[in-house]
C-alpha positions, 0 to 999 in steps of 0.5 A: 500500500505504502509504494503505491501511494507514495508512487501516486504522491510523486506523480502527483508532485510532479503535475502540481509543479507543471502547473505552478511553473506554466500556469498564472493565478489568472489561468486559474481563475479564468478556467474553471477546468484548470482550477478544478485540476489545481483543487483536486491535485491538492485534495488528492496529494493531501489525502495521500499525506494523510493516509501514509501518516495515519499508515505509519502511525498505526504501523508503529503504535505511535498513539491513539488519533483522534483527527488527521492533524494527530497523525502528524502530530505523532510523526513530529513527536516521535521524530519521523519528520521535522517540526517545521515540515509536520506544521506545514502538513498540518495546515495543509489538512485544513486545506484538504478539509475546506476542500471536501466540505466547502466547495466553492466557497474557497479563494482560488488565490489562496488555493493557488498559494498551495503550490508554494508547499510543494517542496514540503510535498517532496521533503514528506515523501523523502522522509516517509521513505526512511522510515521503513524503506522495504515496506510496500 
């Protein structure tokens, strides 16, 4: 499960920084397609975040969580991953909750600046893949 997923976060990874680097905030807002793709790339990459957490969590009965944000909290406190990289994931999952229950209601300019974290993206991947390296 795990290799699947992390394969599915790369590839993930690497449309987002396709459309950071070839699209502008008015791109997105113009294209109702476009934006769709950039809201559901987020929502999906984050999912996958929060599965592997809550995966590795439970794997290695870190603890007992009682939301997502407990999974990554976890992580930080049992030194998986950094401080500074777990807060950011953290707030990514209020993304992915404002995604799943509000809709149309998010900002596209805020949501464009999600693309700013897909470096945290990778740094997530990179240390997912030391925990347990064989695992699939």
């Amino acid at each position: 499960m795990k290799t699947d997923k992390l394969s599915r976060l790369e590839e993930n990874l690497k449309t987002l920084r396709v459309i950071k680097n070839n699209y502008s905030l008015n791109d997105i807002i113009s294209d109702k397609v476009d934006e769709w793709g950039l809201r559901y790339g987020l929502f999906e990459s984050i999912q996958i975040i929060i599965d592997l957490a809550c995966h590795i969590v439970a794997e290695k009965n870190l603890g007992t969580p009682k939301n997502y944000s407990d999974c990554i909290s976890f992580l930080i406190s049992n030194n998986y991953i950094k401080h500074d990289l777990g807060k950011k994931i953290i707030h990514m999952t209020g993304l992915r909750n404002l995604l799943i229950h509000e809709y149309g209601i998010i900002d596209v300019e805020k949501l464009f600046e999600y693309l700013d974290y897909l470096d945290d993206i990778n740094d997530f991947i990179y240390a997912v893949q030391k925990v347990n390296p064989t695992d699939s």
